[in-house]
C-alpha positions in Angstrom: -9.6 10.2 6.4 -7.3 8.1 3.5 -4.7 10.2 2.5 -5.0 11.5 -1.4 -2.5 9.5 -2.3 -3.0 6.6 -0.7 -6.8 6.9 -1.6 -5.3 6.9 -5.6 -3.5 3.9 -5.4 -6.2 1.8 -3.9 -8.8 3.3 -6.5 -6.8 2.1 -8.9 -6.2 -1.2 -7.2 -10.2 -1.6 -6.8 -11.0 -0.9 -10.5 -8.7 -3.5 -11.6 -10.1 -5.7 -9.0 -13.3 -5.4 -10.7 -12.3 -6.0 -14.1 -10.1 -9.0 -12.5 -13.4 -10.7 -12.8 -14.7 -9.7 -16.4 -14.8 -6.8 -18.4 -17.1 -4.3 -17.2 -17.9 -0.5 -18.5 -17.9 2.6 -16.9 -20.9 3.0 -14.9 -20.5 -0.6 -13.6 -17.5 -0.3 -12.3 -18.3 2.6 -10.1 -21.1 0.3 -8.7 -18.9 -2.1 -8.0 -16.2 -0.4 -6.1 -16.6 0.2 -2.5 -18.9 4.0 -1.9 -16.1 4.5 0.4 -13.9 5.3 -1.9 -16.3 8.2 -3.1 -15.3 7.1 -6.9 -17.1 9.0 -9.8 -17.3 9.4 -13.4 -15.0 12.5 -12.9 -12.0 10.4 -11.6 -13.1 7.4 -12.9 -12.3 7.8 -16.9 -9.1 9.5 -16.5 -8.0 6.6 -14.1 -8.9 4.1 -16.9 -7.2 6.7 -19.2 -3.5 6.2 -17.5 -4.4 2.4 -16.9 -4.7 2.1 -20.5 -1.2 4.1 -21.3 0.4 1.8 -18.5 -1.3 -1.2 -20.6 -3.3 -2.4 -17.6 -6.4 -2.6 -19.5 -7.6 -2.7 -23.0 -10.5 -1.1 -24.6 -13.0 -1.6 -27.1 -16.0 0.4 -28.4 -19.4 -2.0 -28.9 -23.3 -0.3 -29.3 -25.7 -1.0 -26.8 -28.8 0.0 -26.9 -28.2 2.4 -30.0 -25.2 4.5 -27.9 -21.7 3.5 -28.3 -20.3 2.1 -24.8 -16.2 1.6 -23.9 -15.6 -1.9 -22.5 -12.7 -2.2 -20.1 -10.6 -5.3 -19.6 -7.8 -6.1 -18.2 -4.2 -7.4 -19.2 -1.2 -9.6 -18.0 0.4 -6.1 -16.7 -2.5 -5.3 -14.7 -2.9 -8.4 -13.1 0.7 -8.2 -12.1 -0.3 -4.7 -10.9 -3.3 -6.2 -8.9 -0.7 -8.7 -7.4 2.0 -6.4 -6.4 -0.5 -4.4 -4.5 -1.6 -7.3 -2.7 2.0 -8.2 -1.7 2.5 -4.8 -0.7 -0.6 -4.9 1.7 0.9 -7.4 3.1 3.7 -5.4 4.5 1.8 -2.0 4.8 -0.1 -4.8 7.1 2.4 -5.8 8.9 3.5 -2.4 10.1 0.4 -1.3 10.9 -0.1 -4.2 13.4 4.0 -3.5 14.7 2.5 0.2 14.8 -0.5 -1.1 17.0 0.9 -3.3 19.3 3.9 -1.2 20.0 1.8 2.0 21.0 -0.4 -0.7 22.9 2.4 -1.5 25.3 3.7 1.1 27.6 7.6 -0.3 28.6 9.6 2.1 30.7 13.0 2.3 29.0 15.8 1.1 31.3 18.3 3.3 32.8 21.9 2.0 32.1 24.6 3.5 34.6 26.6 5.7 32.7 30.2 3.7 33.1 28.1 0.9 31.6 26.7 2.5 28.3 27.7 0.3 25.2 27.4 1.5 21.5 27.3 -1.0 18.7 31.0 -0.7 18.5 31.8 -1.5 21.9 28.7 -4.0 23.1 29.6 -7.7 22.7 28.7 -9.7 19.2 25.3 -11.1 20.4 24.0 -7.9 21.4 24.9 -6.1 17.8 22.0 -7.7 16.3 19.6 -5.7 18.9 21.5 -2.1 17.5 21.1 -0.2 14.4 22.9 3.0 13.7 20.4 5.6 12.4 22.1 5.9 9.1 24.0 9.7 8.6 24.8 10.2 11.9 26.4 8.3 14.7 23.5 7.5 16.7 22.7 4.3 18.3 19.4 3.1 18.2 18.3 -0.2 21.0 15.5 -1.7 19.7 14.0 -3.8 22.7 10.8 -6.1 21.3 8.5 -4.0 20.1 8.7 -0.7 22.2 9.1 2.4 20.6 
C-alpha cells in the first residue's frame, strides 16, 4: 500500500501528466489517471484547487451542452513541477534498486582483530573515502559495496 503522502504527490504528478497533453475537465481527468490511484471527484477538485493557487494550472469556465464545465490547463510552473518529479524519480529509483540489490546479497561482515581496528582518523588516505562518520556522534560507518 502507497503511503498517504507519497500517494498525494504522485496524484498530483498524474493530473498534470494528463493536462501535459491538452486541457482536459474534471471527469476526464479521473479517467485518465491510473484506477490505482483510487482518484475521485472528492480529491480531485481540491487538488486542482491548490494546483491552481501554486499556478500550475489555469482555468476557464466554457458551456457545454447547456451546463457550465471548468477547463483545466496547465502552465510553465507546472511543467517545471511535472519535470522536477521526474528527476526526483530518478533518484527515488535509484535507491530503491541500492535498496534491492543490497538486501539481495547476504555478505558476512569481516572480523577485524581488535589491535587492527582503524577509524577514519587513523586508517590510511585511500581507505577514508570507504568511511563516513554518522554525523552527531563519533561513529564510524565502513561501507563495503553495497552491503548493509
Amino acid at each position: 500500500m502507497v503511503d498517504a503522502q507519497m500517494k498525494r504527490g504522485f496524484l498530483e504528478a498524474c493530473v498534470l501528466a494528463v493536462l501535459a497533453r491538452g486541457e482536459s475537465y474534471g471527469y476526464q481527468i479521473i479517467k485518465e489517471v491510473p484506477p490505482t490511484l483510487g482518484l475521485t471527484e472528492s480529491t480531485l477538485y481540491p487538488l486542482l484547487k491548490r494546483l491552481e493557487g501554486a499556478g500550475c494550472i489555469t482555468v476557464r469556465s466554457a458551456e457545454h451542452n447547456g451546463r457550465l464545465r471548468k477547463y483545466y490547463r496547465i502552465t510553465k510552473p507546472g511543467r517545471a513541477r511535472v519535470a522536477a518529479f521526474i528527476e526526483e524519480w530518478n533518484e527515488v529509483e535509484a535507491i530503491y534498486r541500492f535498496v534491492s540489490d543490497a538486501t539481495a546479497k547476504k555478505v558476512e561482515p569481516r572480523e577485524e582483530a581488535p589491535s587492527k581496528k582503524r577509524t577514519a582518523k587513523t586508517a590510511p588516505l585511500n581507505d577514508r573515502a570507504s568511511q563516513s562518520t554518522i554525523p552527531g556522534s563519533r561513529q564510524t560507518c565502513k561501507i563495503e559495496g553495497a552491503a548493509l
